[in-house]
Backbone as CSV, one residue per row, in Angstrom:
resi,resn,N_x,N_y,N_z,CA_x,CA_y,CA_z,C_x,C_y,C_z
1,UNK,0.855,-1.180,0.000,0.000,0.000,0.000,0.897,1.238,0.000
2,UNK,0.459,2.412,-1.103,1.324,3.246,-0.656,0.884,4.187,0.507
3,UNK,1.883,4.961,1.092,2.051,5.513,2.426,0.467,6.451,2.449
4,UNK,0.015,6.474,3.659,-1.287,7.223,3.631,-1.092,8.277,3.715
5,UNK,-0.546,9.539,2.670,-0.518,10.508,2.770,-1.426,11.739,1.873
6,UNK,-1.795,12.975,2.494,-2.826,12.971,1.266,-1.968,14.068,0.872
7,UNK,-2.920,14.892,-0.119,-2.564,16.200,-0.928,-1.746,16.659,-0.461
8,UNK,-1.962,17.241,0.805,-1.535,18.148,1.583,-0.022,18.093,2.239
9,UNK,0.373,16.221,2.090,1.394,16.264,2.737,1.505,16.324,4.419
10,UNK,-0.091,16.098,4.457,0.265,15.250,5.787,-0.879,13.841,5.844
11,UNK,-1.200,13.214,7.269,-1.776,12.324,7.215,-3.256,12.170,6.598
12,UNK,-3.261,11.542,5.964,-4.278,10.697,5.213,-5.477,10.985,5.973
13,UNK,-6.827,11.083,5.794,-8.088,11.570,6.791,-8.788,10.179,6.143
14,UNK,-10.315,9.989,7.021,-11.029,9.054,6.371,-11.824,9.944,5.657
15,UNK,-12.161,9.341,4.230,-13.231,9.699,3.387,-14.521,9.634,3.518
16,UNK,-15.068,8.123,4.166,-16.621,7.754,4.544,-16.630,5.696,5.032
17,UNK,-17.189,6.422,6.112,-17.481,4.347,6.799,-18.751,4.691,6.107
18,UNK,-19.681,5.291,5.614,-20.771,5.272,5.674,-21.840,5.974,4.282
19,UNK,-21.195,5.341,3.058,-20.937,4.056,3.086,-19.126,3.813,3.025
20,UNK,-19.277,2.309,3.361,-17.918,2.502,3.180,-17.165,2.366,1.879
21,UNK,-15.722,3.494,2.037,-15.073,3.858,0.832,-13.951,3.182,0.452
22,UNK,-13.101,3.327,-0.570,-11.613,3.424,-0.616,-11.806,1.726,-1.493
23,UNK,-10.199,1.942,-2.189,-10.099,1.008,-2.852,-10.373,-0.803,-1.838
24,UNK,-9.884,-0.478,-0.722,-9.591,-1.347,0.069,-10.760,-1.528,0.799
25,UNK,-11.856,-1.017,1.136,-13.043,-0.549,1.378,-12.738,-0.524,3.109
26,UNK,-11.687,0.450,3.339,-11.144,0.964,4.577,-11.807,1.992,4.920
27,UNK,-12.469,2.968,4.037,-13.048,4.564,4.596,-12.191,5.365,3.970
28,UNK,-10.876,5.434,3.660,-9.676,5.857,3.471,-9.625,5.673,1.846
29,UNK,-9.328,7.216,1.355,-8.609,6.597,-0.394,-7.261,6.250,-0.441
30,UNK,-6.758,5.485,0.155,-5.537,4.246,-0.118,-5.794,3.875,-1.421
31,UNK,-4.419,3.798,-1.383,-3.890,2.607,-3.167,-3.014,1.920,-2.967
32,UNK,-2.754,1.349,-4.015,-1.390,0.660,-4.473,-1.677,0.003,-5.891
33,UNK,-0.388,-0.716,-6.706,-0.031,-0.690,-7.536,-1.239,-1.760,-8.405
34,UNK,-1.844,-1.910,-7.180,-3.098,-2.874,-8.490,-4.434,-2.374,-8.727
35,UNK,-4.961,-0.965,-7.806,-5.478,-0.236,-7.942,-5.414,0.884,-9.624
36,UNK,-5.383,-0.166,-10.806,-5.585,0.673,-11.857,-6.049,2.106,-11.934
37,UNK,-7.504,1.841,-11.151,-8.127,3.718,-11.231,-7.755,4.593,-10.633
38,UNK,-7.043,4.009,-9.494,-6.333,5.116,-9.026,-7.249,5.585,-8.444
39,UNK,-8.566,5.229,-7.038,-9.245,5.961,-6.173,-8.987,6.491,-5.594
40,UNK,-8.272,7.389,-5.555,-7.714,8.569,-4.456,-8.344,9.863,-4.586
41,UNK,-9.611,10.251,-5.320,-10.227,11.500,-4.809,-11.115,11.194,-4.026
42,UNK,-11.081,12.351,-2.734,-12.129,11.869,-2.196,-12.810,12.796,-2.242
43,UNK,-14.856,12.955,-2.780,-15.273,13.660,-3.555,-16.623,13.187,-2.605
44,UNK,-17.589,14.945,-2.708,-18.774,14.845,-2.180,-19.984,14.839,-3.544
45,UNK,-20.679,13.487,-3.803,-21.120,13.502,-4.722,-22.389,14.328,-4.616
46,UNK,-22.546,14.743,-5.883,-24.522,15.021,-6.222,-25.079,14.964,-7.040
47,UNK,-26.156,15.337,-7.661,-26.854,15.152,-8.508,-25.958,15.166,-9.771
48,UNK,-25.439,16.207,-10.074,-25.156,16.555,-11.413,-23.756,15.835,-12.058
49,UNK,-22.998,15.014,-10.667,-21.972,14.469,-11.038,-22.331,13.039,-11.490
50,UNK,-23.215,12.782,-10.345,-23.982,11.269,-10.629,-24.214,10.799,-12.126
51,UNK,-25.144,12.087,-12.540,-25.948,11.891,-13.761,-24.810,11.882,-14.711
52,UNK,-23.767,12.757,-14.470,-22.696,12.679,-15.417,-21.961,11.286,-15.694
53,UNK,-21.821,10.759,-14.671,-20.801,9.290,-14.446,-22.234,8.344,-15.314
54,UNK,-23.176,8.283,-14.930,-24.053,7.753,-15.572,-24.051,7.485,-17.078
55,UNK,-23.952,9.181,-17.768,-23.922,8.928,-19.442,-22.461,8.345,-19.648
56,UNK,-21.300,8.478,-18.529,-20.150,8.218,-19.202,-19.417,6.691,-19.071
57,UNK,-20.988,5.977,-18.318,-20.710,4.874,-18.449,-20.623,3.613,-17.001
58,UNK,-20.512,4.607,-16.714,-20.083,4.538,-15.116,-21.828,4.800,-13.819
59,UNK,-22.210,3.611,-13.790,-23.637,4.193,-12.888,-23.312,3.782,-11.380
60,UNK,-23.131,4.996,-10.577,-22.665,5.209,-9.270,-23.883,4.900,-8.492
61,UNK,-25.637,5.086,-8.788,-26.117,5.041,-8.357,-26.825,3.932,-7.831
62,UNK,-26.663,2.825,-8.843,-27.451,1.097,-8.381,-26.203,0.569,-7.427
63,UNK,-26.985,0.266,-6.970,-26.487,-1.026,-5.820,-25.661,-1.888,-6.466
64,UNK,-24.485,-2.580,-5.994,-23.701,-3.864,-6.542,-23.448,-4.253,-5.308
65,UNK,-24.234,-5.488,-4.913,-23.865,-5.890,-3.828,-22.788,-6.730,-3.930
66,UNK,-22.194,-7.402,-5.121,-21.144,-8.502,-5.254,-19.959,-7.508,-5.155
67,UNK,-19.996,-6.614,-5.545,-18.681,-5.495,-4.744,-19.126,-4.877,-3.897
68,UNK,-19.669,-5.065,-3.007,-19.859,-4.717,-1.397,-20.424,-2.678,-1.819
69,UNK,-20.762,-2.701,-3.196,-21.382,-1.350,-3.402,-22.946,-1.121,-3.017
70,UNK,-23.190,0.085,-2.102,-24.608,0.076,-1.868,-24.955,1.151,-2.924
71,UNK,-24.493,1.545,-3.528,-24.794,2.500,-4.473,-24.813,4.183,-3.477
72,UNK,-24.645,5.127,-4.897,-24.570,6.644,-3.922,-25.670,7.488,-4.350
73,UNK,-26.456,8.203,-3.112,-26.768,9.105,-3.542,-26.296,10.489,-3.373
74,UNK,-27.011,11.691,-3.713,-26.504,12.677,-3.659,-25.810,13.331,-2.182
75,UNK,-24.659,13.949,-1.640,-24.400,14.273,-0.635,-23.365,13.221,0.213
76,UNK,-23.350,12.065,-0.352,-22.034,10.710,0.222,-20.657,10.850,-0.431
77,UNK,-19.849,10.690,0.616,-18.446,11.019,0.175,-17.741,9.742,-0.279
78,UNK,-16.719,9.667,-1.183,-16.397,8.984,-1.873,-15.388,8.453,-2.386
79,UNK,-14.865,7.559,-2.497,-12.888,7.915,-3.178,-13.151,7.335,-4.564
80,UNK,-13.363,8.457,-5.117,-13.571,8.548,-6.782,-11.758,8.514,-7.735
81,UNK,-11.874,7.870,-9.112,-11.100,7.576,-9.825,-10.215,9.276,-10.037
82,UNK,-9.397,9.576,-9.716,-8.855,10.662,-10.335,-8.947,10.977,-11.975
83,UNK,-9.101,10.168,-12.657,-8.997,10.516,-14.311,-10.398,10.692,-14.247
84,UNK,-11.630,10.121,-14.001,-12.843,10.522,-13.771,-13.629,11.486,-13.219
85,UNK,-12.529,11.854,-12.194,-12.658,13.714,-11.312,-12.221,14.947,-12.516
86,UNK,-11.283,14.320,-12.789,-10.634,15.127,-13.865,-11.149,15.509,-14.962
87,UNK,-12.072,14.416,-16.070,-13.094,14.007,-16.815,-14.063,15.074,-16.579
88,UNK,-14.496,14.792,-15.610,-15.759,15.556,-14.997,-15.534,17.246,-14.821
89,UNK,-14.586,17.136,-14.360,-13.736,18.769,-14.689,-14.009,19.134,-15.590
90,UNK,-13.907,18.732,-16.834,-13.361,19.161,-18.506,-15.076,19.380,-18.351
91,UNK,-15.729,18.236,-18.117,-17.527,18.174,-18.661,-18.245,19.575,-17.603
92,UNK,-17.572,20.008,-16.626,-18.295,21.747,-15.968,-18.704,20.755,-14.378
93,UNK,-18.829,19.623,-14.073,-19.373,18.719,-13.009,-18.702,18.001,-12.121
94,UNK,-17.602,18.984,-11.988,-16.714,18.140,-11.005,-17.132,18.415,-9.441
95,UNK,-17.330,16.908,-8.382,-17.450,17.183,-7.504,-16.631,17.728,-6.474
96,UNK,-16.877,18.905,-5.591,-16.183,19.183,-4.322,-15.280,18.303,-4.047
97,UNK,-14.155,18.522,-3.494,-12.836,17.809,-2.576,-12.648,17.686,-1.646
98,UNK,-12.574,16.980,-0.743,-12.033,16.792,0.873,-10.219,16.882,0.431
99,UNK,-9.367,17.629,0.368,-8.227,18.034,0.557,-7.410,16.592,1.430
100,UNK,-7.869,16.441,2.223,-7.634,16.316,3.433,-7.263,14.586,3.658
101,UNK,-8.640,14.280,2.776,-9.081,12.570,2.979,-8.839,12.226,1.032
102,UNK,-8.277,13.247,0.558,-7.208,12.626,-1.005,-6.048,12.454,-1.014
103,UNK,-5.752,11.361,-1.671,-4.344,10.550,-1.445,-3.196,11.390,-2.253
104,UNK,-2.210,10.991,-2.082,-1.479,12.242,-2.530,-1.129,11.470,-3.978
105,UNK,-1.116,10.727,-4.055,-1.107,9.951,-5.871,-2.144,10.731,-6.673
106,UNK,-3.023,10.977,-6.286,-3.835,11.870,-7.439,-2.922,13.193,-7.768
107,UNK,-1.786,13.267,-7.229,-0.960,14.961,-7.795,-0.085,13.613,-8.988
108,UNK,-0.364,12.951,-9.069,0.399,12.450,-10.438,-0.679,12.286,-11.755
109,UNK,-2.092,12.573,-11.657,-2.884,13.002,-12.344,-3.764,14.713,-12.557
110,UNK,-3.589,15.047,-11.349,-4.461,16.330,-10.859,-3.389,17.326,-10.500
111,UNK,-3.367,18.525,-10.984,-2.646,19.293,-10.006,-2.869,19.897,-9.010
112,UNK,-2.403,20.115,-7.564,-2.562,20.658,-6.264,-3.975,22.107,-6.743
113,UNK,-3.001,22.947,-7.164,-3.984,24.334,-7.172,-5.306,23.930,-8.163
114,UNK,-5.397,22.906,-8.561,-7.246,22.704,-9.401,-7.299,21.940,-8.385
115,UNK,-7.307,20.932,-8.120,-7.785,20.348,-6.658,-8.690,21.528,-5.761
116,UNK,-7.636,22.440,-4.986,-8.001,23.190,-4.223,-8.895,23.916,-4.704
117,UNK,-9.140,24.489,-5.928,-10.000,25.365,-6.718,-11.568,24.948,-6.241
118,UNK,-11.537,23.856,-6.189,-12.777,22.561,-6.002,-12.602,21.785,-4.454
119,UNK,-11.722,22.592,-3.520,-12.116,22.131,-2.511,-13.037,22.471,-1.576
120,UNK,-13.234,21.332,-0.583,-14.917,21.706,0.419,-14.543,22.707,0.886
């Protein structure tokens, strides 16, 4: 796992027990090297991001219980794909940031000052 550190350069915060988050489904956006998407944003979803992930393929909102997903609705925090935060950027719908509870591997996709631009 890499080190729990977030953006900020200091310790790692939890994202959400409730539901629970993170690649590892710790609460925490932790990674490591088999984590392809790279879940390290941790993002307050809503309506307009939902609907977005929806057309792009991606439906955040049904339930998958065989990946321990209860599905999200609007207002649940999240450790979202960085290229998909980013995505969503470009499309005007990027959700809010917890600074705090994002892993610091998303600065190898995201840069610090747009992060913050979009933080809670």
């Amino acid at each position: 796992m890499d080190p729990s550190i977030n953006v900020l350069g200091t310790a790692l915060k939890t994202c959400s027990d409730d539901p629970k988050t993170g690649w590892f489904r710790d609460g925490c956006c932790n990674t490591d090297n088999t984590d392809r998407g790279v879940h390290t944003v941790c993002v307050v979803v809503d309506d307009a991001f939902l609907t977005f992930s929806s057309s792009a393929g991606n439906d955040l909102t049904t339930p998958r219980l065989e990946y321990n997903f209860p599905g999200l609705k609007a207002g649940d925090r999240w450790c979202l794909c960085a290229s998909r935060w980013k995505q969503a950027l470009e499309e005007g719908c990027a959700p809010p940031v917890d600074l705090e509870a994002t892993h610091r591997r998303t600065l190898e996709i995201i840069e610090l000052s747009v992060l913050e631009m979009h933080a809670l």
